[in-house]
GUFITOR-354543 format. One line per field, with one value per residue (C-alpha): x, y, z; residue number from 0. Coordinates in Angstrom, 1 decimal. Each point is the difference from the previous one (the first is absolute). Layout:
BEGIN
x = (X/...)
y = (Y/...)
z = (Z/...)
n = (NUM/...)
//
This chain:
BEGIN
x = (-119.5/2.3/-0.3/0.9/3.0/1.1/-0.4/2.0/2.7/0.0/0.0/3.1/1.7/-0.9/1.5/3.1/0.5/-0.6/1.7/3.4/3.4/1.6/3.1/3.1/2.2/2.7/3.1/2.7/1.8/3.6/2.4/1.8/3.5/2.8/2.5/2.8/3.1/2.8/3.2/2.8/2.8/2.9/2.8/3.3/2.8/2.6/2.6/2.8/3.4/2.7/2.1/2.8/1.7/2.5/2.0/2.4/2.3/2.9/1.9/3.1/2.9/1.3/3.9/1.5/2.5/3.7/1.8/4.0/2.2/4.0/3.1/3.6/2.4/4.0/2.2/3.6/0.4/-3.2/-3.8/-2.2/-3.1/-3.3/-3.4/-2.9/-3.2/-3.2/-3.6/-3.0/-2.1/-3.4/-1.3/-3.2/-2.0/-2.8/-2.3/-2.3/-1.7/-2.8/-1.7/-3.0/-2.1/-1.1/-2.8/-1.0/3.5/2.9/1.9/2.9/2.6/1.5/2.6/2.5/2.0/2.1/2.5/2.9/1.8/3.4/3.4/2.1/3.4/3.4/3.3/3.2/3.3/2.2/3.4/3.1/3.9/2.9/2.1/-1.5/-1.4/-3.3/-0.8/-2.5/-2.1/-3.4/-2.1/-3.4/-2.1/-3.8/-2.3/-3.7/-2.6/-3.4/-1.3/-2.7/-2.1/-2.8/-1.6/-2.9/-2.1/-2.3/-1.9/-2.7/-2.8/-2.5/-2.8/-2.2/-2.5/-2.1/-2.9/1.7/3.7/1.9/3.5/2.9/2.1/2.6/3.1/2.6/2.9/1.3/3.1/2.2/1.4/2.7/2.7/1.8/4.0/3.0/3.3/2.0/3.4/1.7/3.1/2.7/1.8/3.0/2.7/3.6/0.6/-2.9/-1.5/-3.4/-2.1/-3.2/-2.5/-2.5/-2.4/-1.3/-3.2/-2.1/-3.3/-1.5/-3.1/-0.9/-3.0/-1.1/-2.9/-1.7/-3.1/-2.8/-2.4/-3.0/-3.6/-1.9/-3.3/-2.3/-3.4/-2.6/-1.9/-1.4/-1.0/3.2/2.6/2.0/2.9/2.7/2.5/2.5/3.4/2.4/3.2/2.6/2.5/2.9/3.7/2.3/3.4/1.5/3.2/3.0/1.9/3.2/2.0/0.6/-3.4/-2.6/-3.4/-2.3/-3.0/-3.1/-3.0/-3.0/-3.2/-1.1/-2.8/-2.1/-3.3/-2.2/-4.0/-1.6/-3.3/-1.3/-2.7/-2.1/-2.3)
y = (-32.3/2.9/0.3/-3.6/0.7/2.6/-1.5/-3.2/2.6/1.6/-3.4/-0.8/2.8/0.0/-3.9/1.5/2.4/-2.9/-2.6/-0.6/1.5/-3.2/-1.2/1.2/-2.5/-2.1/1.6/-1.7/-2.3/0.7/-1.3/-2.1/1.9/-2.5/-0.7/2.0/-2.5/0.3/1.1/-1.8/1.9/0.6/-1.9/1.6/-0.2/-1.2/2.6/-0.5/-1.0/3.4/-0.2/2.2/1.0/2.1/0.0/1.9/-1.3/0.5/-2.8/-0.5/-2.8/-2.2/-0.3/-2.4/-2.0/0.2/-0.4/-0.7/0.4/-0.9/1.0/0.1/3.1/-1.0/2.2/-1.0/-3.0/-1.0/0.0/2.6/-1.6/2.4/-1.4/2.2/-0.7/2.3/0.1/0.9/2.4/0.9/1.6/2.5/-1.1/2.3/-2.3/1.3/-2.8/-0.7/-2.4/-2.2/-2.9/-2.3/-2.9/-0.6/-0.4/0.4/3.3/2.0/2.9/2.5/1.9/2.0/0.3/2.7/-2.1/2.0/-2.2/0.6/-2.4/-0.7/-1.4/-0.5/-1.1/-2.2/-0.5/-2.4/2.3/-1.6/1.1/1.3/-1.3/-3.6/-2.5/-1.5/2.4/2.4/2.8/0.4/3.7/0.6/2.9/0.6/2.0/0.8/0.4/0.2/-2.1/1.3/-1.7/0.8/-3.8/-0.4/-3.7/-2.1/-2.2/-2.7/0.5/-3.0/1.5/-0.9/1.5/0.2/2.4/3.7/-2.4/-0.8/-1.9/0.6/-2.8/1.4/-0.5/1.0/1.1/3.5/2.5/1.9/3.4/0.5/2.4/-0.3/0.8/-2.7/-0.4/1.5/-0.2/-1.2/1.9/-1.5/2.2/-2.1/2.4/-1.2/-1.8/-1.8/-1.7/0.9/1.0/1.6/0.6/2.5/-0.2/2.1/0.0/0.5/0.4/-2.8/-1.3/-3.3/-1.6/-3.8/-1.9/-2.2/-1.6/1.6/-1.7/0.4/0.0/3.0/0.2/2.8/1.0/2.4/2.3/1.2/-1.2/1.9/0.6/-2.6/-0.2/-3.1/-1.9/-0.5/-2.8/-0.4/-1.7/2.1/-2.1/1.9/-0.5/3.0/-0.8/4.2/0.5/1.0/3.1/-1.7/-2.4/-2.0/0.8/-2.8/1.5/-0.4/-2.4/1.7/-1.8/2.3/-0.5/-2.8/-0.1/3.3/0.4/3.1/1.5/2.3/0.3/-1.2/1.5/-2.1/1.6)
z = (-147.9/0.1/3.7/0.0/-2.1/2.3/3.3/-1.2/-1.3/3.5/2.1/-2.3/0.7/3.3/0.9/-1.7/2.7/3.1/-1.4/1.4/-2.1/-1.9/1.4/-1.5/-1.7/2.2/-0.1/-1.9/1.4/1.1/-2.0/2.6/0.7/-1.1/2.7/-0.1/-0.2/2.4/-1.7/1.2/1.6/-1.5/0.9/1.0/-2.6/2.0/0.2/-2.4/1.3/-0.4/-3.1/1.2/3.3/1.5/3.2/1.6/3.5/2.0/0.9/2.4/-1.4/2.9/0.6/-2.6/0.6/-0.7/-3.3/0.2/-2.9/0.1/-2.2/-0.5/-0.5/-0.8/2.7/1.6/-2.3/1.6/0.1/1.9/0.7/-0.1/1.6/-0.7/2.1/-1.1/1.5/-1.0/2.7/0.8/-3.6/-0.5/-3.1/-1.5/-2.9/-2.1/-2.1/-2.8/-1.0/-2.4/1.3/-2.5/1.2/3.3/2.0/-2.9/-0.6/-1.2/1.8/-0.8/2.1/1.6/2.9/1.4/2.5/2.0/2.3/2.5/-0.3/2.3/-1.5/1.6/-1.3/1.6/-1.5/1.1/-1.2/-0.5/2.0/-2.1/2.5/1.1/-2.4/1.2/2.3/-1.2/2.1/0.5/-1.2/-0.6/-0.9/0.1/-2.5/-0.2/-3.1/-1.2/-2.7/-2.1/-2.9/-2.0/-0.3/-2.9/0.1/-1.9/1.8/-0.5/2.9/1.4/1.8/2.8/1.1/3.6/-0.1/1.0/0.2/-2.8/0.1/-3.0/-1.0/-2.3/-1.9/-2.6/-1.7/1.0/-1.0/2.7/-1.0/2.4/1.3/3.0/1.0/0.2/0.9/-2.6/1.0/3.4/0.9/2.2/2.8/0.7/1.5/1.7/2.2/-1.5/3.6/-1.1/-3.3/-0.5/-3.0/-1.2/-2.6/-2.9/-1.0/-3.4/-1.2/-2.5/-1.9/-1.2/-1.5/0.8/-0.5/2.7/1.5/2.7/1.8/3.1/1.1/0.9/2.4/-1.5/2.1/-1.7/2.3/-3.2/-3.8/-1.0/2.9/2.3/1.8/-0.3/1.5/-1.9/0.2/-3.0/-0.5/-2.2/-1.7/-1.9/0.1/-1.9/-0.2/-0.1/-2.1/1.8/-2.1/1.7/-1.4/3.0/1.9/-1.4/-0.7/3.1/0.8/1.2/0.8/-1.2/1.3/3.3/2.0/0.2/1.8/-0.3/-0.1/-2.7/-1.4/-3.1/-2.2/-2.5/-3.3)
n = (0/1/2/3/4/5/6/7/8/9/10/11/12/13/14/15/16/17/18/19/20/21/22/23/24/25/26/27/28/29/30/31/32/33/34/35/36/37/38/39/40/41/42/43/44/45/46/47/48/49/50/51/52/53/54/55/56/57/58/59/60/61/62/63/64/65/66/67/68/69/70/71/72/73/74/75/76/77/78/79/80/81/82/83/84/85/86/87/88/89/90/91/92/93/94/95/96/97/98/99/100/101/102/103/104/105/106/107/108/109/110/111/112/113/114/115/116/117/118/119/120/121/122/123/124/125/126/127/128/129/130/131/132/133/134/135/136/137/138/139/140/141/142/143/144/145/146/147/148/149/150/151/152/153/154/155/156/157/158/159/160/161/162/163/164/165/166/167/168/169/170/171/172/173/174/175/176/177/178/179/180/181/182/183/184/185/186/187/188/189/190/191/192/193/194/195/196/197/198/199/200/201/202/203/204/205/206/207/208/209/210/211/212/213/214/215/216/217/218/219/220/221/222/223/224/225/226/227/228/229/230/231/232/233/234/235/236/237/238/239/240/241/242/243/244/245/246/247/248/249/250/251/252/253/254/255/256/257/258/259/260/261/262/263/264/265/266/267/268)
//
């Protein structure tokens, strides 16, 4: 019996060593990976439309036109007769402006311009003889001047815009700083046997402040976010009548302002 018993043990022992290994286990499963979404890209803000600019320009003023002014003077127990014809030349204009926008297309100025222009002015007097009634002489004289004005605006600005191009509308009230010489006296040279007389004119420096109107388009192009360049057309209108320290000389009319045309560059932030 006991060698029973121990054979049996052996054969057991022995089928454990030729049997094949048990199979491990499965692995896990995976957990299935979840899809990674997409994000979305972000979308652009669109860039904010400039609050605030600033430009600088030089301008030239065309010729203006003529401005005639007439008066009386008792002489001889009659009336000398004075004409006084003044034009406005070609002016140089240096602007310097700033500015808000407010919405899409409206805005506001704020400005300054630094205007020096040349006059041209002659007087004629139609002088009466001491010795014929009814027959008076003919004199003239000539004198030149420069007209300068410090000109400050408001305006109201209506935008348009076109991609790198933009086009000012604008409009307002401005106020003319402004000094210039006149005629202030006319002196008669009237010597025996009085056939002919002759005048000459003295001359004196004076200011005067007016208010008027200014109004234009300019053509801006960016090359940049920032900096452009503009085009720039504005009408100046601004009449100063100067006083005259003479009794007899009227003050003089002087047209400030006209028609200038000029180029600068503008800056935006």
């Amino acid at each position: 019996m006991k060698l029973k018993a121990i054979f049996f043990l052996l054969f057991l022992f022995a089928s454990t060593l030729f049997l094949p290994a048990a199979q491990p286990q499965a692995a896990a499963k995976k957990t299935a990976a979840k899809p990674v979404s997409k994000q979305r890209p972000l979308k652009k803000k669109p860039v904010s439309r400039s609050k605030y600019f600033i430009s600088v320009s030089y301008a030239m003023g065309l010729a203006g036109s003529s401005q005639n002014q007439s008066w009386t003077e008792p002489l001889y127990g009659e009336n000398i007769d004075y004409a006084l014809s003044s034009k406005m030349g070609q002016s140089s204009n240096i602007h310097v402006g700033f500015g808000r926008n407010f919405g899409k297309a409206m805005g506001v100025g704020l400005g300054a311009i630094i205007h020096a222009g040349d006059i041209d002015a002659s007087v004629s007097a139609s002088v009466p003889s001491p010795w014929e009634f009814a027959s008076p002489r003919s004199a003239s004289g000539t004198y030149a001047a420069t007209l300068k004005s410090t000109i400050f605006y408001l305006n109201f600005i209506y935008n348009l815009p076109f991609k790198k191009l933009s086009l000012d509308l604008f409009a307002g009230p401005a106020y003319f700083s402004s000094s210039t010489e006149i005629v202030s006296a006319i002196a008669i040279q009237d010597v025996f046997p009085n056939e002919t007389v002759s005048i000459s004119l003295a001359t004196a420096e004076v200011k005067k402040s007016s208010f008027g109107f200014n109004a234009g388009l300019a053509l801006k192009y960016f090359f940049s976010s920032r900096l452009g360049v503009l085009l720039e057309g504005r009408y100046l209108l601004g009449n100063s009548t100067f006083p005259s320290s003479s009794q007899t000389v009227p003050g003089i009319k002087v047209a400030v302002g006209g028609m200038i045309v000029g180029a600068g560059l503008v800056f935006r932030f």
